[in-house]
C-alpha positions, -999 to +999 in steps of 0.1 A: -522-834+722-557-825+727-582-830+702-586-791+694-550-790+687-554-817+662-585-810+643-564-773+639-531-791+628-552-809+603-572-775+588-539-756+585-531-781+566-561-787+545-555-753+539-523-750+525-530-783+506-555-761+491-533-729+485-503-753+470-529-771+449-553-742+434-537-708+441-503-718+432-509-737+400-531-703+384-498-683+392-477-708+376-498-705+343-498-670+341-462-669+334-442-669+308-423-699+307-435-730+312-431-744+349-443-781+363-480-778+378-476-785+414-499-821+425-507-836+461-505-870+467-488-902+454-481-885+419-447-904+399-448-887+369-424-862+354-448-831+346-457-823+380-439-816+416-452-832+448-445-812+478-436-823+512-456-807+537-445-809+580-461-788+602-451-788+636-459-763+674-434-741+679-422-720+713-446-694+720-431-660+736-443-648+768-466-621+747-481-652+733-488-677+760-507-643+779-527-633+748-535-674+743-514-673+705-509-709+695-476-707+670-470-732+646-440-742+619-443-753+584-422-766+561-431-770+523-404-787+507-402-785+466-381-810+455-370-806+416-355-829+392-320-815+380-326-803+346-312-771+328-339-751+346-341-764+377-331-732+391-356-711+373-382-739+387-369-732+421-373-692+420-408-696+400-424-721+432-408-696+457-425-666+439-457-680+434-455-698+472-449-658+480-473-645+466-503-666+477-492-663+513-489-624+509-527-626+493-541-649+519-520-643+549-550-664+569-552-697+551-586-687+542-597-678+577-583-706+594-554-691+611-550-653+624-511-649+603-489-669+580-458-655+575-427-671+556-394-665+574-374-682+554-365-696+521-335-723+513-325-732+476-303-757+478-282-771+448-274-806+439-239-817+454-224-825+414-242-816+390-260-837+363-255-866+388-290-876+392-296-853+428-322-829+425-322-792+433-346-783+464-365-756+475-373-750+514-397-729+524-402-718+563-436-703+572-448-691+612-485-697+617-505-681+641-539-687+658-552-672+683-577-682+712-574-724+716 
């Protein structure tokens, strides 16, 4: 990995630290129920949901390696305490993840596209059995140039 690569990995990054963090938390509060703030970091507590974040390269198409398009994958994991409205949590973080990708499709400049291709919701095996409900979300980032 070249140095280029890495100091890009880590602003794509920054930047989605910053959309989860800022963006996400001011659509959260504009609706009507009320829906755990999102928080980076080592956070334990109970009001708040930590996010796993992996980013990782993906295969570039032949259109891509000829244009120079560097592709990358991201994960954002949401992982949600099983309560009574854990599933409303899980559609709330999905909408609001949604629609601050859809209003800043280029992590504030940093990358040329982000796109989310998919979204997972995934229930606890048994129910009130301590296992959380969790919400994967799949995004495709490109950058073009490096």
């Amino acid at each position: 990995m070249t140095t280029e690569n890495a100091l890009i990995e880590q602003h794509i990054i920054t930047a989605v630290r910053e959309i989860l963090s800022e963006r996400i938390n001011q659509i959260l509060n504009d609706m009507k129920f009320h829906i755990p703030s999102v928080e980076l970091g080592n956070y334990n507590g109970k009001t708040a949901i930590v996010p796993m974040i992996t980013l990782s390269t993906c295969e570039r198409t032949e259109k891509e390696r000829i244009v120079r398009l560097d592709a990358y994958s991201m994960t954002v994991t949401f992982t949600i305490p099983d309560t009574p409205e854990s599933e409303l949590y899980c559609y709330a973080y999905s909408g609001a993840v949604s629609r601050a990708i859809y209003d800043n499709p280029t992590l504030s400049g940093i990358a040329d596209r982000a796109i989310i291709t998919g979204k997972k919701y995934l229930s606890p095996k048994k129910l009130n059995c301590g296992e959380g409900w969790q919400l994967v979300i799949s995004m495709r980032i490109s950058i073009e140039g490096f």
